[in-house]
N, C-alpha and C positions, 0 to 999 in steps of 0.2 A: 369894609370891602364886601361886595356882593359877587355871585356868581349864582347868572339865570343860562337855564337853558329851555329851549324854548320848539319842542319837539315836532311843532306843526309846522315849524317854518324851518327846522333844523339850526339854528343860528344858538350860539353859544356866546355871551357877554359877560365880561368880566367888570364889574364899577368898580373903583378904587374912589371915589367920593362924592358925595351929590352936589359938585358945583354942576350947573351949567352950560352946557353944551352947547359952546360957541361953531368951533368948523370939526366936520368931522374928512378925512381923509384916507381914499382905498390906499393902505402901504403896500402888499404884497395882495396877486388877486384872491377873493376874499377874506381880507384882515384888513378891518378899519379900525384904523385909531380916534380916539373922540377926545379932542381939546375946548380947555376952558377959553375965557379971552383973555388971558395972560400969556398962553401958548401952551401952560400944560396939559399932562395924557391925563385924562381921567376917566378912563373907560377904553376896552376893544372889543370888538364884536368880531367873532371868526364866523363866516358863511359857512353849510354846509358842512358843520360841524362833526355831523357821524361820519363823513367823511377822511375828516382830518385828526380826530380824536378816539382813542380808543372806545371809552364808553363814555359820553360825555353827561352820562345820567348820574356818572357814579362821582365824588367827591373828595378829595381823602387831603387832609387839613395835615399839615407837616409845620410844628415852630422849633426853629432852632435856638437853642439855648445858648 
């Protein structure tokens, strides 16, 4: 899993795997989901990021045990 941000265009993208990027689709306005061609998510991009996210510079990696 990846997590890009991308401060000159504000836009925040999470990959969850590097299949393929068959259709991508706006779910909510700006938050696109990006499907494989099986139908799964493999990826979202939230628009306007510093917007919607507290600091979207910052990172904080959480695994439950």
């Amino acid at each position: 899993m990846k997590v890009i941000y991308d401060p000159e265009v504000d836009v925040l993208r999470i990959v969850f795997n590097d299949t393929p990027i068959e259709e991508s689709n706006e779910d909510k306005p700006g938050v696109i989901l990006d499907y494989d061609a099986s139908g799964n998510i493999v990826g979202i991009e939230i628009l306007d990021a510093s917007k919607h996210v507290n600091n979207p510079r910052l990172l904080e990696h959480i695994v439950m045990a």
